[in-house]
Phi, psi and omega in degrees: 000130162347050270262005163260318170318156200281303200307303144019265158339291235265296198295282178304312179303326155320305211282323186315303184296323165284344194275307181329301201280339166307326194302301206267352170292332191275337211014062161279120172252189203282324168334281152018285159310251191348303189299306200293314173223044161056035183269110179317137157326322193263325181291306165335292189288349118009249173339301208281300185287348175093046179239359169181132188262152214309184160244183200287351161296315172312306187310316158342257150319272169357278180318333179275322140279355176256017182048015183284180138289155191264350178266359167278291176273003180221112173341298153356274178273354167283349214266324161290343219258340186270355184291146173257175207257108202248108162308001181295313209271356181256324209273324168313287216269014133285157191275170201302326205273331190281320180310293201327310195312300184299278189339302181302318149334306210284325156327291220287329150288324149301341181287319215275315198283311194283293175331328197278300167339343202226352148331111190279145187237164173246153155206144166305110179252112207288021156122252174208145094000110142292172188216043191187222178279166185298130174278146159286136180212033152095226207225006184071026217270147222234107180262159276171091179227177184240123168229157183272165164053070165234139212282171216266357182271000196284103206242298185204179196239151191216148170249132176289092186252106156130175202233019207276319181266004151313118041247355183282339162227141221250168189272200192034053189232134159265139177269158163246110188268083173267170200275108154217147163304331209206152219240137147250149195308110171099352170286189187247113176222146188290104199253145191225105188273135188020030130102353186254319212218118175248158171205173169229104201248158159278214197210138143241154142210153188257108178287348176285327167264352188051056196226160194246149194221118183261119183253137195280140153294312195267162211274032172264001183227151202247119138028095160256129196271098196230144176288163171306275256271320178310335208221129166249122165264112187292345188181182155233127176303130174261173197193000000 
């Protein structure tokens, strides 16, 4: 790709803003980096001001100390990891009895997919959440309960105390989480503040104080600010 083209452009600035904010989750400095994977000082640092993106050994390597995916940081591979499968150019060059066969899979697969949806499920409901300030919650302790219509990416279930992320989630509501480490910049995710205290906020971070900034949706609450090692992400909310 073109190192002018917008898509470029597009590309680097993703990986600059994932890399910044793993960076400051971490309080990983560019040394760090050097040392740690034999990477140039001056290539790093690259990397770090947003003026040029890895190669895919480098990308590598990252992703592997941060334990991450390499489509968490790079725009690239997200984009592959997100393409859909498109089955048309195998389904054409079948003959009418097979195409029938597959088309009946597929019904069939599809029955199954909408059924499911609608299905009562067991889930872990992991005590409560604030939706204001961080609530204490303890050890998390986990019930085993049965609910319908839980989205199928869903690791466990939470109770909502507080109006802070109203109106999309409302309060005294369970909400639904899977479980990952790491955020992209503006989702809604589930937090474990100094290890004591949980909430459920959109995720920011302001790279300039290197502060991770948790925000509330309705505007009666203000912006909270935590250095990284203060905020553990526990998940991101499904819906």
């Amino acid at each position: 790709m073109a190192k002018h083209a917008p898509q470029y452009y597009e590309n680097l600035n993703y990986f600059n803003n994932q890399l910044n904010h793993l960076m400051s989750v971490h309080g990983t400095k560019q040394v760090d980096l050097v040392n740690a994977l034999d990477i140039p000082k001056t290539t790093i640092n690259g990397y770090v001001k947003g003026t040029s993106l890895p190669n895919m050994g480098n990308l590598q390597k990252l992703a592997d100390y941060f334990n991450t995916l390499k489509s968490d940081l790079d725009l690239r591979f997200k984009k592959d990891a997100d393409e859909q499968i498109d089955i048309s150019p195998v389904y054409n060059q079948l003959t009418d009895i097979r195409k029938h066969k597959v088309y009946s899979y597929a019904k069939q697969q599809l029955d199954e997919q909408n059924s499911n949806l609608n299905e009562h499920r067991s889930i872990y409901l992991v005590g409560s959440s604030a939706a204001g300030l961080p609530l204490d919650y303890g050890d998390l302790d986990a019930e085993l309960i049965d609910l319908s219509n839980i989205p199928a990416k869903a690791d466990k279930a939470i109770h909502i105390k507080g109006d802070s992320m109203e109106p999309k989630i409302a309060n005294n509501s369970i909400i639904f989480y899977h479980e990952q480490p790491t955020l992209e910049i503006g989702e809604i995710g589930i937090f474990e503040i100094n290890g004591s205290a949980v909430t459920c906020k959109k995720y920011y971070v302001d790279y300039e104080s290197k502060k991770i900034v948790l925000k509330s949706i309705n505007p009666k609450y203000e912006p909270m600010y935590f250095n990284g090692e203060q905020v553990r992400i526990l998940g991101k909310v499904v819906f």
